[in-house]
C-alpha positions in Angstrom: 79.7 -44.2 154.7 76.5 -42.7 155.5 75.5 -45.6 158.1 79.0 -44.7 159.6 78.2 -41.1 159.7 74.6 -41.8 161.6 76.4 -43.9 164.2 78.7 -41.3 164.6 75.9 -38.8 165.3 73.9 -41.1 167.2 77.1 -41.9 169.8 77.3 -38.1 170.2 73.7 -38.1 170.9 74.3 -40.5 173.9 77.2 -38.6 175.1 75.0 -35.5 174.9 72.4 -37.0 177.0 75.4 -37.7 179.7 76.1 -34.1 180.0 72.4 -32.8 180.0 72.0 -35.7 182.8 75.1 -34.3 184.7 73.7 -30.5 185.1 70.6 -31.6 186.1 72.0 -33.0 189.0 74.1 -30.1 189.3 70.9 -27.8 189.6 69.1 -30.4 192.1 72.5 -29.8 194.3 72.5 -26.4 194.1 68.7 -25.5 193.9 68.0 -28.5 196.8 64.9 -30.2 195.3 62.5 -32.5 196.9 61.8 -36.1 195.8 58.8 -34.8 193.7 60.8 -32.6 192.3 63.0 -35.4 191.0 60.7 -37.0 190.1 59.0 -34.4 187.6 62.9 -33.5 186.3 63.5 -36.7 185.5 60.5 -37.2 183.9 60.9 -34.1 182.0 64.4 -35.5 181.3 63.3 -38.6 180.0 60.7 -36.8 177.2 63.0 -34.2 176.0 65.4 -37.2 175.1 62.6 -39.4 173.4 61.8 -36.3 171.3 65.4 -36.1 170.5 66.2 -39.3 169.5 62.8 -39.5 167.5 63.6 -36.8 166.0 67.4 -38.0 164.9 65.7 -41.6 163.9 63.5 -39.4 161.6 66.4 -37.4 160.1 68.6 -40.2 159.6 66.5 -43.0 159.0 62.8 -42.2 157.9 61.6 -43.2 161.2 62.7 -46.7 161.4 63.4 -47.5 165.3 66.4 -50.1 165.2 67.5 -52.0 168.0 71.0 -50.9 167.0 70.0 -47.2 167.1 69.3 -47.6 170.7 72.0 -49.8 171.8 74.8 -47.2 170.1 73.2 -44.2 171.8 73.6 -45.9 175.6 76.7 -47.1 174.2 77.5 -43.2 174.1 76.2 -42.2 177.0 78.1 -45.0 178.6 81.4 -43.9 176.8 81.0 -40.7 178.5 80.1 -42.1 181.8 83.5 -43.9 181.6 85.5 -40.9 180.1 84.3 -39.0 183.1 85.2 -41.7 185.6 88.3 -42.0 184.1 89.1 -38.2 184.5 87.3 -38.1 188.2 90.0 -40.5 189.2 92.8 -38.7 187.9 
């Protein structure tokens, strides 16, 4: 149950990275920012998720990095990439 349970939390984990993705595109749209700008967003983007995750793998599994633990958090951020295409389209 309890490998269940950290799957579970790390698929929401993925999702949540969707949705944090999504408004920062919604700020560059709004707030117009340059290609640098981007650049240092997504950069910023892609720390504050490492620290997350990092931080989750420590909670959940005393800081062993699994291949699985990766693959099931893009498998929910792709989840909600597809949940959102699917709603987009209807």
């Amino acid at each position: 149950m309890h490998l269940w349970l950290n799957c579970f939390f790390y698929l929401v984990l993925g999702s949540c990275f969707g949705i944090i993705y999504d408004v920062i595109k919604i700020f560059r749209l709004i707030f117009v920012i340059k290609k640098k700008g981007t650049i240092i967003l997504d950069i910023i983007y892609f720390i504050v998720c490492s620290i997350f995750v990092f931080q989750l793998i420590l909670l959940t599994n005393f800081g062993n990095i699994r291949f699985f633990i990766l693959l099931i958090i893009l498998v929910g951020y792709f989840v909600y990439r597809l949940i959102k295409f699917c709603l987009r389209k209807n």
